[in-house]
Backbone bond lengths (Angstrom), bond angles and torsions (degrees), N, CA, C in turn:
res aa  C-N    CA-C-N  psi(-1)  N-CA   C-N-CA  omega(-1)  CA-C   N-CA-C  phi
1 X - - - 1.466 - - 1.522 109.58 -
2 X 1.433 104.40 114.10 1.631 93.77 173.14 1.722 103.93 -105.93
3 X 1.834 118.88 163.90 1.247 111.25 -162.23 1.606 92.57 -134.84
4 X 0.842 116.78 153.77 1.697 139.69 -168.53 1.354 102.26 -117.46
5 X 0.928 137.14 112.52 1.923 127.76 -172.35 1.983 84.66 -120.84
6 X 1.293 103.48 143.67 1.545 99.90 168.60 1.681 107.41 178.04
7 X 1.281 122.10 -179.63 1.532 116.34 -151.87 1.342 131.10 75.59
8 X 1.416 110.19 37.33 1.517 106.09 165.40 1.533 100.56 -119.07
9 X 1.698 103.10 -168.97 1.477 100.04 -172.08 1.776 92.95 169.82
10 X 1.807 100.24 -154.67 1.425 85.36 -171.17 2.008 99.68 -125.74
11 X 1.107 125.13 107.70 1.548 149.94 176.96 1.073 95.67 -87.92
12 X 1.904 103.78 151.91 1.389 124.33 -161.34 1.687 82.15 -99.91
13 X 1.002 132.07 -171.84 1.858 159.71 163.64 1.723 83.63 -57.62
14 X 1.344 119.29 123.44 1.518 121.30 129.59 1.687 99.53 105.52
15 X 1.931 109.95 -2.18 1.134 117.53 159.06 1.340 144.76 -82.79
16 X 1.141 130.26 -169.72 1.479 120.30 178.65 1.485 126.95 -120.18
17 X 1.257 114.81 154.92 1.832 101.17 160.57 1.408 86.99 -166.13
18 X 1.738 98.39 158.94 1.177 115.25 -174.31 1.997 102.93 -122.33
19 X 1.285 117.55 126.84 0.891 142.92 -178.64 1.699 135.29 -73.86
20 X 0.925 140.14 66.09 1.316 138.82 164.54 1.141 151.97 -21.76
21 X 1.187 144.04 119.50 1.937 132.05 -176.39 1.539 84.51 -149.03
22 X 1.659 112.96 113.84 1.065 139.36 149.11 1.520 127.90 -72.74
23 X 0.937 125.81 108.73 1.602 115.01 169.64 1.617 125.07 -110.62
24 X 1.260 100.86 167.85 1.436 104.15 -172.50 1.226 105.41 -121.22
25 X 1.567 139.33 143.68 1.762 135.49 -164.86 0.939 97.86 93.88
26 X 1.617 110.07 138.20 1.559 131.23 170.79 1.189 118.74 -63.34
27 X 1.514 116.97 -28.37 1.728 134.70 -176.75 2.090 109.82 -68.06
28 X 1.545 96.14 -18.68 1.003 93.67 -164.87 2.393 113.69 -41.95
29 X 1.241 95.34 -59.42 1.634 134.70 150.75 2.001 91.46 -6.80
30 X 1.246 127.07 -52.48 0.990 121.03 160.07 1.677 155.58 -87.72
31 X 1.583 92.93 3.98 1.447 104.29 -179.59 1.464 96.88 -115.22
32 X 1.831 112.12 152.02 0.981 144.25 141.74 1.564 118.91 -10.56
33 X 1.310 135.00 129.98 1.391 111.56 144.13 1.289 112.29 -135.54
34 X 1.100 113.86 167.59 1.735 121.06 178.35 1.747 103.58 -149.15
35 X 1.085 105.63 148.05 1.409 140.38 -169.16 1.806 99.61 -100.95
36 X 1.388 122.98 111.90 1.306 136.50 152.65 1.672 118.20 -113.36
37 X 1.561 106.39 149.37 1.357 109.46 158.37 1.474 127.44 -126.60
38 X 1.358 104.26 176.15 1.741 97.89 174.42 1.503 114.85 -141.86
39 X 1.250 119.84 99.11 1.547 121.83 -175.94 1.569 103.75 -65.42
40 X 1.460 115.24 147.27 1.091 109.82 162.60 1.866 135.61 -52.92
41 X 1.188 95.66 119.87 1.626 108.52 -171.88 1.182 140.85 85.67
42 X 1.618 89.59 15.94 1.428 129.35 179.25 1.362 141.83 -121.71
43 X 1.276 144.84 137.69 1.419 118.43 -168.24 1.233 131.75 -88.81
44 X 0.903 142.00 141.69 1.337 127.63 -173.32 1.321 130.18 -52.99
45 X 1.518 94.76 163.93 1.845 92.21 -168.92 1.219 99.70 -170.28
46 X 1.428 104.76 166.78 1.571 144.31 -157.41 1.557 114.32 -68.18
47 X 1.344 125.79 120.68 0.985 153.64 -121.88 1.812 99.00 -123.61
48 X 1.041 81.40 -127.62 1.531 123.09 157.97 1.228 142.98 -122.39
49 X 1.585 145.57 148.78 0.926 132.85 171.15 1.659 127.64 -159.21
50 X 1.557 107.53 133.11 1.526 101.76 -163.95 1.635 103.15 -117.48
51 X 1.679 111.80 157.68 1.470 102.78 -176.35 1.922 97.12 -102.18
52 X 1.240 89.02 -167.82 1.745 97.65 -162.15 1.564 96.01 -60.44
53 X 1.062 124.27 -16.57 1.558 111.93 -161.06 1.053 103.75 -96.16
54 X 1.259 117.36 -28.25 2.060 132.04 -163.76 1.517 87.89 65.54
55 X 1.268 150.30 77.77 1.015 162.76 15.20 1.388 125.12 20.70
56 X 0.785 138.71 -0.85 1.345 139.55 173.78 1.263 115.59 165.61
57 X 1.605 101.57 125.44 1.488 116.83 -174.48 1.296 113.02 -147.11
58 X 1.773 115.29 150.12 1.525 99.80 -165.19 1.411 78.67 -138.13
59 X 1.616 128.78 -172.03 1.339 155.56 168.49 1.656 108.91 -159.35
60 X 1.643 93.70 151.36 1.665 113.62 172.33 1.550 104.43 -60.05
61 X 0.973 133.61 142.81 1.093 151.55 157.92 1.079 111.71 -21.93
62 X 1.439 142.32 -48.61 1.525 178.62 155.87 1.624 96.88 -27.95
63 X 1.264 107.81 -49.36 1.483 89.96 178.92 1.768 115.77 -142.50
64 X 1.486 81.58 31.42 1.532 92.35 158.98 1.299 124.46 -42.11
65 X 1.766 132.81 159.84 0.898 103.99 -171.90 1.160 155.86 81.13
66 X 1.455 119.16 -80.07 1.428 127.43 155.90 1.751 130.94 -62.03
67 X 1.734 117.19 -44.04 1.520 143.15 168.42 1.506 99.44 -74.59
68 X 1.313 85.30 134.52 1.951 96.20 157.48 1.761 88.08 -151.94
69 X 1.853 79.48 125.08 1.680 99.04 143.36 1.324 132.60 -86.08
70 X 1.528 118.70 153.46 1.467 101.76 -177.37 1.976 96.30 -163.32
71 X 1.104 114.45 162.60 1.381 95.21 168.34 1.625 123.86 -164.69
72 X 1.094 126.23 158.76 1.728 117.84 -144.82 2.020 86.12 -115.72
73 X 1.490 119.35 63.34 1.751 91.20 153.43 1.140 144.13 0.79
74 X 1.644 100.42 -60.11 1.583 82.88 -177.00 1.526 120.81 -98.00
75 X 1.410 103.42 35.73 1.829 112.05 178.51 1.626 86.67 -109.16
76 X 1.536 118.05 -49.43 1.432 127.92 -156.74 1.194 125.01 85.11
77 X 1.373 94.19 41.57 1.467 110.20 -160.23 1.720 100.00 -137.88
78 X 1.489 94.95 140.66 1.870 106.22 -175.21 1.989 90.70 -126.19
79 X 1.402 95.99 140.05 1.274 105.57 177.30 1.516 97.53 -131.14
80 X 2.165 99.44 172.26 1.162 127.24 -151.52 1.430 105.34 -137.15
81 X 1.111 143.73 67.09 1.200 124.65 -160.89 1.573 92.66 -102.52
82 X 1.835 106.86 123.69 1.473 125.03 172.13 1.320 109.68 -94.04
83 X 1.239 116.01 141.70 1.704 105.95 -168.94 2.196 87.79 -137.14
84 X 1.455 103.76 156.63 1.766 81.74 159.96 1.540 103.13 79.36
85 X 1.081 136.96 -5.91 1.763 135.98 -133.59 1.811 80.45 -71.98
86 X 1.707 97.07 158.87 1.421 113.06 176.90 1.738 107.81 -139.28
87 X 1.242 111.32 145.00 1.421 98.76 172.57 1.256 143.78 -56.01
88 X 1.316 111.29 -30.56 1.500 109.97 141.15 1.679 136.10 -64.56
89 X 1.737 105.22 24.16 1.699 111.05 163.68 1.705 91.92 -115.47
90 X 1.609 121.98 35.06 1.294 111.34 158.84 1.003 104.59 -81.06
91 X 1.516 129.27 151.03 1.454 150.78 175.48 1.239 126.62 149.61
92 X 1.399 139.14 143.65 1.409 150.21 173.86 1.969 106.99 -40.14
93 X 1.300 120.63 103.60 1.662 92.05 168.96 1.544 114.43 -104.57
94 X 0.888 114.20 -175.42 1.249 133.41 -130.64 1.610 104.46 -152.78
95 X 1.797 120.63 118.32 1.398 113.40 167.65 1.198 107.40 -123.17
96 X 1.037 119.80 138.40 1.657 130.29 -158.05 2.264 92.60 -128.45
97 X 1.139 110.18 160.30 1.347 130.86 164.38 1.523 120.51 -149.88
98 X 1.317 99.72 141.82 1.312 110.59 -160.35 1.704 117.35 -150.27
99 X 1.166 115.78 -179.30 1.693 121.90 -178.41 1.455 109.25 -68.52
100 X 1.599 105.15 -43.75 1.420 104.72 174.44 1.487 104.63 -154.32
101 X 1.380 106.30 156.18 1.484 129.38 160.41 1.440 108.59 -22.03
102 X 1.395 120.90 111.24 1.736 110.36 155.65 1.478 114.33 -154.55
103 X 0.775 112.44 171.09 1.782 116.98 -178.58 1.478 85.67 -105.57
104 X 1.457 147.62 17.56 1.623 140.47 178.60 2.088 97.27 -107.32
105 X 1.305 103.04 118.52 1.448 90.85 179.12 1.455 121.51 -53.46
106 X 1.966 104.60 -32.16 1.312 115.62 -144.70 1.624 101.00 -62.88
107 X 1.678 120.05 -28.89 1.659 124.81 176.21 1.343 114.69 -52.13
108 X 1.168 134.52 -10.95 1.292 117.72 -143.73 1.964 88.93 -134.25
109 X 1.386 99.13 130.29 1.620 132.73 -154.09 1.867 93.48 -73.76
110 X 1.275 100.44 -66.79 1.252 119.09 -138.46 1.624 107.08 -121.37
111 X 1.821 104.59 117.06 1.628 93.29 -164.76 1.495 97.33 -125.41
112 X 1.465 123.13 168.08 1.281 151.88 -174.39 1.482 91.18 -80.13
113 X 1.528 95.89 172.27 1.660 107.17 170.94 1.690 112.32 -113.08
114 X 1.242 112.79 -6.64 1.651 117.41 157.31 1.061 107.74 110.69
115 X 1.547 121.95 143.31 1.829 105.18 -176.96 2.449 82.50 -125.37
116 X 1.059 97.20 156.42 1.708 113.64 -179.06 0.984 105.68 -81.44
117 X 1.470 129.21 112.78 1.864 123.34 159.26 1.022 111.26 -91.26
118 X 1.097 137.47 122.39 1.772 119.62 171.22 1.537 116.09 -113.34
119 X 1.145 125.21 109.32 1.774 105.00 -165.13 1.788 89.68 -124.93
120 X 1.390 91.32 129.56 1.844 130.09 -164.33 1.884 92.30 -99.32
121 X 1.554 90.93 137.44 1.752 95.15 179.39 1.391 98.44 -97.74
């Protein structure tokens, strides 16, 4: 499975963007994905994350609320919609797929190459 992550850019405080993870493979339809980021000088971390069914989806605390994952099978495509954004949701994200749903990076097989959010106060 390769993944296409894209749709970021640079949002003011209190704006929006909606987030992308493209995949390639028919199998995609059956793996996990979850959403990580990495602010500069920081390590990465836990996102979001939905299982193959979109049946179940969780988020960090951090952007509870505000993030919803969701995702269309038959595009092969997992989305991110940030709503509310704050400058501390600057960071590179990251779509990963995997066996199952987790907020643990180490599960997850198959990663994106990262799209830039930058949100300016």
């Amino acid at each position: 499975v390769q993944l296409q992550a894209c749709g970021g850019g640079l949002v003011q405080a209190g704006g929006s963007l909606r987030l992308s993870c493209a995949a390639s493979g028919r199998t995609f339809r059956s793996y996990a994905v979850g959403w990580f980021r990495q602010a500069p000088g920081k390590e990465r971390e836990f996102v979001a994350a939905i299982n193959w069914s979109a049946g179940n989806t969780y988020y960090a605390d951090s952007v509870k609320g505000r993030f919803t994952i969701s995702r269309d099978n038959a595009k092969n495509t997992v989305y991110l919609q940030m709503n509310s954004l704050k400058p501390e949701d600057t960071a590179v994200y990251y779509c990963a797929a995997g066996g199952v749903d987790s907020d643990y990076a180490g599960v997850y097989d198959f990663w994106g190459q990262g799209t830039l959010v930058t949100v300016s106060s």
